[in-house]
C-alpha positions as CSV (number, residue, x, y, z in Angstrom):
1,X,11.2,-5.6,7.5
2,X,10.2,-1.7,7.2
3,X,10.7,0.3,11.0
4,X,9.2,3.9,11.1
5,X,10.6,5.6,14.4
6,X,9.1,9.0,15.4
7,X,8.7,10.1,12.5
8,X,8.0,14.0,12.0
9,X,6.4,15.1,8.8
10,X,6.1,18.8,7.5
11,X,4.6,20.7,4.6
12,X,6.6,23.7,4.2
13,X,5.3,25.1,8.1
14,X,3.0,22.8,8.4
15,X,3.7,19.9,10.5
16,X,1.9,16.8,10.0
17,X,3.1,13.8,11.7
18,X,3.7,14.0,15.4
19,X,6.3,11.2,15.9
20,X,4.5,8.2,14.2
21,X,6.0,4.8,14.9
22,X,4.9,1.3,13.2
23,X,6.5,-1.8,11.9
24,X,5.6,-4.2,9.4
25,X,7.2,-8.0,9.7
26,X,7.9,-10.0,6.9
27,X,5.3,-11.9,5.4
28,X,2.4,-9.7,7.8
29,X,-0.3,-7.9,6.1
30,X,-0.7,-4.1,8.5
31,X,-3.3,-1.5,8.1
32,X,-2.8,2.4,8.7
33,X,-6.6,3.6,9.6
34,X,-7.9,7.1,10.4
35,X,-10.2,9.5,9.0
36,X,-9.8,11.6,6.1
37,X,-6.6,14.2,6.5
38,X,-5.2,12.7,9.7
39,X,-1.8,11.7,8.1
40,X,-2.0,8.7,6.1
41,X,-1.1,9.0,2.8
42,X,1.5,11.6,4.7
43,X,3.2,8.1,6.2
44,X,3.2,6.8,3.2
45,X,4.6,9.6,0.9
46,X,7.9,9.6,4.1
47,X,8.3,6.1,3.6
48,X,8.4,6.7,-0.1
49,X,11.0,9.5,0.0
50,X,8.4,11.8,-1.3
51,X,7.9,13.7,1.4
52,X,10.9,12.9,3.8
53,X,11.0,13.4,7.1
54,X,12.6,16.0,9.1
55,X,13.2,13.9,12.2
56,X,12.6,10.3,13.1
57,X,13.9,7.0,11.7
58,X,12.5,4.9,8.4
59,X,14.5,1.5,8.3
60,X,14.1,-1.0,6.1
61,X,15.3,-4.4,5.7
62,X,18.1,-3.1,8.4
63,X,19.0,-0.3,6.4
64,X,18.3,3.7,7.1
65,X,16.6,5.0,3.7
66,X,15.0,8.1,5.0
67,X,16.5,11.2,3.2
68,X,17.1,8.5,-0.1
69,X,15.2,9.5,-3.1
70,X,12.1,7.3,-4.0
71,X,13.7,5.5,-7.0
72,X,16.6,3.9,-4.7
73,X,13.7,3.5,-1.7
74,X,11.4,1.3,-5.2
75,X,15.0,-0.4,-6.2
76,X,15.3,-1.5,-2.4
77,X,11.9,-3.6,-2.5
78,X,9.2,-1.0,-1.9
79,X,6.5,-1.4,-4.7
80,X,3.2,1.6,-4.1
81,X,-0.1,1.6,-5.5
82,X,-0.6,5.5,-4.6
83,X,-3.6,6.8,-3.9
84,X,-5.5,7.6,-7.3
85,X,-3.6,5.0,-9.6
86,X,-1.3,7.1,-11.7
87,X,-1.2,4.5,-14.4
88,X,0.4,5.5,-17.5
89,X,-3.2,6.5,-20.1
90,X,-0.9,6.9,-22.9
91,X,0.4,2.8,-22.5
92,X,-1.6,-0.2,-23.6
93,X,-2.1,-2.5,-20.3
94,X,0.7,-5.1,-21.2
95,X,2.8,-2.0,-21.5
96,X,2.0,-0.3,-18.4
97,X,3.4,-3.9,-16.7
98,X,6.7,-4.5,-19.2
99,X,7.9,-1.2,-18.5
100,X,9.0,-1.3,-14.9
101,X,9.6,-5.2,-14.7
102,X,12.0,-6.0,-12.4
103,X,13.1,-9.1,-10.3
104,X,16.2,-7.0,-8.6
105,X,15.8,-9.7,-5.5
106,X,16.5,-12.6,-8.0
107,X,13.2,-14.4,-7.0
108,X,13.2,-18.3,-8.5
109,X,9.3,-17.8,-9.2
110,X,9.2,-13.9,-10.2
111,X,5.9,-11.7,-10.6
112,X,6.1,-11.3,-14.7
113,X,3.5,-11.0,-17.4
114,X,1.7,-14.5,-17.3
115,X,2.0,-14.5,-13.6
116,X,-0.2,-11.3,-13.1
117,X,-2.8,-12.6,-15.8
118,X,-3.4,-15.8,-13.9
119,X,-4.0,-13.2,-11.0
120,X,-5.9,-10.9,-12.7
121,X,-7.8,-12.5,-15.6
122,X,-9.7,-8.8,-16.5
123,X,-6.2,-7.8,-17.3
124,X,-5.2,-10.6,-19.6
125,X,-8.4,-9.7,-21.4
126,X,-7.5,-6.2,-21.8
127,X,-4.1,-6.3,-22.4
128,X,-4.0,-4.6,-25.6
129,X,-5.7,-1.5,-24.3
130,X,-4.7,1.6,-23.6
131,X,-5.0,2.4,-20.1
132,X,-7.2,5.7,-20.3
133,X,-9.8,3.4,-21.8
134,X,-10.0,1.3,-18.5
135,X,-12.7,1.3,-15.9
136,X,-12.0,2.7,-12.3
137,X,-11.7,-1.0,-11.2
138,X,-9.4,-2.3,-13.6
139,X,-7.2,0.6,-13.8
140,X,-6.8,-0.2,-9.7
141,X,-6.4,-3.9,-10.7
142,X,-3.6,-2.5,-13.3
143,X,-2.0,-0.3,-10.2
144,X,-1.3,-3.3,-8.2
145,X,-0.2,-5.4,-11.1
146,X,2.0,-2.5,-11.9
147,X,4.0,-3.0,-8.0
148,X,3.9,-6.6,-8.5
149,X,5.9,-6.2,-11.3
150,X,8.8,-4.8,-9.7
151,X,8.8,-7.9,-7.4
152,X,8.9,-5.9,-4.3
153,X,9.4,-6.9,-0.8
154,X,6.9,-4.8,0.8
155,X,3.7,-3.7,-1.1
156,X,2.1,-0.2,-0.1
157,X,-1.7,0.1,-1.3
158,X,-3.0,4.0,-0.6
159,X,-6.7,3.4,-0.7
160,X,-6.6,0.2,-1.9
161,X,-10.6,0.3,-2.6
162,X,-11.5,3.7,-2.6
163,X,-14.7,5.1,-5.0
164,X,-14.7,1.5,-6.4
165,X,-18.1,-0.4,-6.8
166,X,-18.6,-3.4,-4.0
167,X,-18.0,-6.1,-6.8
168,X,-14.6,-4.9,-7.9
169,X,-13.9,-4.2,-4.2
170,X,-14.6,-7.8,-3.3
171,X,-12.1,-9.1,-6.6
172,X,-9.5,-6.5,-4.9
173,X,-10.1,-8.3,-1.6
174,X,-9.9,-11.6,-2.8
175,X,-6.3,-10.8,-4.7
176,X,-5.0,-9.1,-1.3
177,X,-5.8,-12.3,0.7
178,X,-3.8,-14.4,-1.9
179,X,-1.1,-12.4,-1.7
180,X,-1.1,-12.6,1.6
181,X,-1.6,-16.7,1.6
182,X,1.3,-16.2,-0.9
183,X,3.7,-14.6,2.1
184,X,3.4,-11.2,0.5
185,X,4.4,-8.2,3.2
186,X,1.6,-5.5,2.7
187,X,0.8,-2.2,4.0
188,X,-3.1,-1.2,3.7
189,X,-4.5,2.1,3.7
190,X,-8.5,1.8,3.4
191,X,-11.9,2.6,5.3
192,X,-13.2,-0.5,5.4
193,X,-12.8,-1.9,8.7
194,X,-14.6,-4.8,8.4
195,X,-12.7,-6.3,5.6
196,X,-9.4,-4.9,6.8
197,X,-10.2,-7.0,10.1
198,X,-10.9,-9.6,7.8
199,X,-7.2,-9.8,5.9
200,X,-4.8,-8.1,8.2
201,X,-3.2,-9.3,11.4
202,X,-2.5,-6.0,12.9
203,X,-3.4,-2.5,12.4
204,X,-2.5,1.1,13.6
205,X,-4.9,4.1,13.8
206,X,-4.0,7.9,12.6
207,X,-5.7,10.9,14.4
208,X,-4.1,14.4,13.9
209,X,-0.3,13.2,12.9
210,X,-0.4,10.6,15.4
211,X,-0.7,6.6,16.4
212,X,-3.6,6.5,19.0
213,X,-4.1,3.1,18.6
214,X,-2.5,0.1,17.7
215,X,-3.5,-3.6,18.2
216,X,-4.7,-6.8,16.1
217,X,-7.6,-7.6,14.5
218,X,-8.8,-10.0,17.5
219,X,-8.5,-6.8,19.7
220,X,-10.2,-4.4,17.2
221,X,-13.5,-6.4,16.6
222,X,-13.3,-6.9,20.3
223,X,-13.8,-3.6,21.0
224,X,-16.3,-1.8,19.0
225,X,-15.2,1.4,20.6
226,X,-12.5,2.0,18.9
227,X,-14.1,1.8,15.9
228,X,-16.6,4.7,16.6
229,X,-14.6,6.8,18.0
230,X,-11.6,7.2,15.9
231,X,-12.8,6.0,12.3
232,X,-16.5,6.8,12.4
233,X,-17.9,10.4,10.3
């Protein structure tokens, strides 16, 4: 479903991604680990059309769309949950999800309004309030409602659990594991190791720009190693 080829990644001068390579299968759920400022959310943002790449390859669903713009690169079936939320404050919840509805694939069972309030009940409860009066964990619940809603084909979480306390963290767990049950493709950027290991079948590690590791989750907990000496502080 999405191919990234030797992909190279620059900030004005600054280069950032070496020639990163990693694919994501329909239906798989893949992680992108590394410590903080290796090139993560960097992958992402070329992926995205946000930051393009200079060189390299990002196909997806057969087709080349690096150099496209991010709409077109959302309107092909990418749906993000960037890292910090970026819901709209100014929008009451059930607004923040009817505004970018979309079912562009023409999916018989599409992710609307009741669907995502059978998945995320706190949002149901909520859905008359304006999103700057959320808490951190339900305006990340309302982030990922907000990409569901476009029905996409592949679903990018940036920090899917980041600065959140460990019982909203779990809820965000459980919801990525159903989606997963459901068939949905994800790609996961987070820290914890143990619950990535948990919910994805294979995963790719970041270190300065570049892939120095990538295997399944079998092979990760089987080597604690790894572990320690690329994601540990």
């Amino acid at each position: 479903m999405l191919e990234v080829a030797e992909i190279e990644t620059f900030y004005e001068a600054s280069q950032i991604l070496f020639g990163v390579s990693l694919y994501v299968d329909a239906g798989e759920v893949v992680t992108l680990m590394g410590r903080n400022g290796m090139g993560k959310t960097t992958t992402v943002r070329s992926i995205m059309g946000l930051t393009p790449p200079r060189s390299g390859s990002v196909r997806f669903d057969g087709d080349e769309i690096a150099g496209r713009p991010a709409y077109m690169i959302a309107r092909a079936g990418v749906g993000l949950v960037p890292e910090g939320r970026n819901i709209f404050h100014n929008l009451t919840v059930r607004e923040n999800l009817i505004a970018i509805a979309a079912n562009r694939a023409g999916s018989a069972s599409p992710w609307d309004f009741n669907a995502i309030c059978s998945m995320f009940p706190r949002l149901a409860e909520r859905a008359g309030s304006m999103g700057n009066t959320l808490s951190g964990g339900e305006q990340q619940m309302l982030a990922i409602a907000r990409a569901l809603m476009t029905n996409p084909k592949l679903l990018i979480l940036d920090e899917a659990t980041e600065g959140l306390a460990p019982l909203i963290r779990h809820e965000i767990w459980d919801v990525l594991r159903d989606l997963r049950d459901v068939g949905q493709s994800i790609l996961l950027i987070d820290k914890d190791v143990e619950a990535l290991s948990r919910i994805a079948d294979r995963h790719y590690i970041l270190e300065k720009g570049q892939v120095v590791w990538s295997g399944s989750s079998d092979r990760l907990a089987a080597d604690p190693e790894i572990a320690t000496r690329y994601l540990g502080v």
